[in-house]
N, C-alpha and C positions, 0 to 999 in steps of 0.2 A: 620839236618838243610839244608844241600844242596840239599837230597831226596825232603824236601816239597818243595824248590825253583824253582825244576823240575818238581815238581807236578801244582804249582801255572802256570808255565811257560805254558804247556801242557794246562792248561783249560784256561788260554786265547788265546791259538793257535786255540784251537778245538772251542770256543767263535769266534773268526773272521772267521774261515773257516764257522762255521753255516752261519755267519750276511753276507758273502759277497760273499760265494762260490757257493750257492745254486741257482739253475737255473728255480726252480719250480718242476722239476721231475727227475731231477738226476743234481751233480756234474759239476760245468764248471772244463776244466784241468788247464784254465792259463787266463792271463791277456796279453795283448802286451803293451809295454810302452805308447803307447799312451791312454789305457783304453779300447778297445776292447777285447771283449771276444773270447776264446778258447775253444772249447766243450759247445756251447750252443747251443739251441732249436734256435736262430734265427740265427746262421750261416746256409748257402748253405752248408758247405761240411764240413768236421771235426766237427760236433753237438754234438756228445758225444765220449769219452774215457773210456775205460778199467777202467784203474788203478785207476781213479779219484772215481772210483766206487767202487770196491773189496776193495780197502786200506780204503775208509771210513767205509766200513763194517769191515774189517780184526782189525782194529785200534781203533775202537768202538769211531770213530769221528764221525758218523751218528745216531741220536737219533730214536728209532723203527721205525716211521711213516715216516723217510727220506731212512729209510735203506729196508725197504718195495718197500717203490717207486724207488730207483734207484735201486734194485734187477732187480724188473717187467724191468724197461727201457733196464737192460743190455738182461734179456732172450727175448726181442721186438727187438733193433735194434742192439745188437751184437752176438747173438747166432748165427752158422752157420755150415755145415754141416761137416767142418772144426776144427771146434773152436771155440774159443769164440774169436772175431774181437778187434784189438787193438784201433782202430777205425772207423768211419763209418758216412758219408760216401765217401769214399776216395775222396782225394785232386786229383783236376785234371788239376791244374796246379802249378806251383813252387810259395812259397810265401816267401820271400827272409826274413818278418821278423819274420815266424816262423821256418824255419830251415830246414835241409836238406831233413827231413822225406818226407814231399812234395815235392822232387825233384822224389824219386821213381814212377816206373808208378804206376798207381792207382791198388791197391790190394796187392803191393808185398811188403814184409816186414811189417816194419813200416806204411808204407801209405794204411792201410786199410786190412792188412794181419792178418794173426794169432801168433803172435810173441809169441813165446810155453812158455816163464819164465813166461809173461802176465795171459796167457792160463792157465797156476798151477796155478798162484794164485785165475783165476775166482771158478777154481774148490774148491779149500778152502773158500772162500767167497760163496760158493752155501752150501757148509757146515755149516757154521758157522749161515747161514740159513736156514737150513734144511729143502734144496731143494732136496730132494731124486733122483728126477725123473731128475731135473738140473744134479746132481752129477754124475750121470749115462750116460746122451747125453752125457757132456763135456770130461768125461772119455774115452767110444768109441771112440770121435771124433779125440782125439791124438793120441789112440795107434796107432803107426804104424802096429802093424799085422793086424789089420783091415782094412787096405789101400789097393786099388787097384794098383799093384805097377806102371802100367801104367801109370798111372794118377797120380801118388806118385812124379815116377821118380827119388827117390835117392832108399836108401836102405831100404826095409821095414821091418827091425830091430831096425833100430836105430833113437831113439829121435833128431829132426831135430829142428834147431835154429828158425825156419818160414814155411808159408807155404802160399802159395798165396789164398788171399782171393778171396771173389766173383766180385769184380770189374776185376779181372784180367781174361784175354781167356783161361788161366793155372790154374783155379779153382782149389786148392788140392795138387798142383807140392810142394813138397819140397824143403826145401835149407839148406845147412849150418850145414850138420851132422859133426862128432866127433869134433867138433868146442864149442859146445854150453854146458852153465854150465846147461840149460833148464832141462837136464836127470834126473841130481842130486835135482832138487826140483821137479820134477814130484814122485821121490822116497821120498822125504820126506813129499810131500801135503798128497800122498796118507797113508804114515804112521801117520804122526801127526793130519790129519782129515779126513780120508777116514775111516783110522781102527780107528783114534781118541785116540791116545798112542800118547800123550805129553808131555814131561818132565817141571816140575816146579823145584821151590824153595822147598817145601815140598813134593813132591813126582811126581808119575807120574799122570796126569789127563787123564782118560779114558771117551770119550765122541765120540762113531762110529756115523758114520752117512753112512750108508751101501747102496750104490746103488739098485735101485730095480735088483731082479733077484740073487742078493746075501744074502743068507740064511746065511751062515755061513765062519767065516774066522776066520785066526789063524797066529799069528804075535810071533817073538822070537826077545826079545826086551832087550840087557844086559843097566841094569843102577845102575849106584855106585859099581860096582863089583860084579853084581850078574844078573843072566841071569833069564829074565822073560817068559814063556811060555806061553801066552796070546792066549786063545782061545773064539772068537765070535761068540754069537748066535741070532738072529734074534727072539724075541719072543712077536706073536702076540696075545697074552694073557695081553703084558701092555698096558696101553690107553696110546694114540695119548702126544707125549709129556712128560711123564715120563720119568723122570733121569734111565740111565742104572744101574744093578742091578750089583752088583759085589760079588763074592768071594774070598777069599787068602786060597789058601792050604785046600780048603773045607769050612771054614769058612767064613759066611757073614762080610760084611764089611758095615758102616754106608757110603753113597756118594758113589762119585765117584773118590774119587785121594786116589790114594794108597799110606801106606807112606814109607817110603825110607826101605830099604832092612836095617835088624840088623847087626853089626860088624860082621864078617865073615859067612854070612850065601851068597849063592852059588847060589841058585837056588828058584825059586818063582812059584806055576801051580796059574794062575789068569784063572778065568772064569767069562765072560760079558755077560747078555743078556740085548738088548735093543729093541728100537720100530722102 
């Protein structure tokens, strides 16, 4: 009884968010007490946000044809060579009644920056669209081995809390390392939708969505007491959109969610091929 109350609850939440949230092509982020909008198409400067976008794809609050169009907005005006922008296009002067973020200069952090927790999630929201090529920019774009450290300026090992966006003369500078929990969901966007090893309720759901240029990958996944050997294969033999193919211990499998590991059994070889 209390599950469907939360149920009930939720589709009238995701009901107002359609009727009042939508801006024509992507997500406004907020309201201000007096009824001006936050992330829209007719503000000057803060026009759209991140999260307002990825969480409605992530959360499956956007119905296909909204979650199409604010995909397209985010890879148009927040994709950058960076990352994917938290928003854009930065504040360029303090607005006292939206908060501090517009006190930053424009690009740094919050105010138009790459704020890397934001950044994982766009890259799981390019997944969950199966944005291949998306998946791929936004991946390079964080790692730090990829950086110039120059132009990095912190350490080009380590997952950095921000990184100045294109409004700022520091385009790419880093900030804010061994600080930031950003690392720890960079390691799990890429496991639970990069390789696409999920855990549910009934088992683990396997659904890669594999950046171009990676043919194959192989993930060691323990779940319920038994350690999984998960190896992926890229096979351009299934048509465009076909569910991944699975086997257990050699045997096919019907779908794609494996189901939970037997009472004491130790060890699982899965093998994936998808598109």
């Amino acid at each position: 009884r209390l599950a469907d109350d939360f149920r009930r609850r939720r589709e009238a939440l995701v009901a107002a968010i359609n009727e009042h949230g939508w801006d024509g092509e992507w997500y406004l982020r907020a309201t201000l007490d007096d009824g001006s909008k936050i992330g829209s198409a007719f503000n000057r400067v803060g026009r759209i946000f991140l999260n307002a976008q990825t969480w409605a794809i992530l959360n499956d609050v956007a119905p296909p044809d909204r979650a199409r169009l604010c995909h397209a907005a985010v890879c148009q005006h927040l994709v950058s060579e960076a990352g994917a922008l938290l928003l854009a296009p930065a504040y360029d002067r303090p607005h006292p009644e939206i908060g501090y973020i517009t006190r930053y200069a424009p690009g740094l952090r919050e105010n138009g920056g790459v704020y890397t927790h934001a950044a994982t999630w766009a890259i799981a929201a390019a997944c969950k669209m199966r944005d291949r090529d998306l998946v791929g920019t936004l991946l390079d774009a964080i790692n730090p081995a990829n950086k110039d450290p120059d132009q990095y300026w912190v350490e080009p090992y380590v997952t950095p809390g921000n990184v100045d966006g294109p409004a700022s003369p520091h385009h790419g500078r880093g900030g804010w390392t061994w600080y930031t929990g950003s690392a720890a969901w960079l390691a799990r966007v890429i496991r639970e939708y990069v390789l696409g090893v999920r855990p549910e309720w009934d088992g683990l759901r396997i659904n890669p969505c594999l950046p171009p240029g990676w043919t194959t990958a192989r993930v060691s996944r323990p779940y319920r007491g038994c350690e999984h050997d998960i190896s992926i294969e890229l096979d351009a033999t299934l048509p465009t959109g076909a569910p991944p193919r699975l086997t257990l211990n050699g045997e096919p499998l019907d779908g794609n969610l494996l189901p939970p590991p037997s009472p004491g059994q130790t060890h699982r070889d899965v093998h994936v091929r998808c598109c």
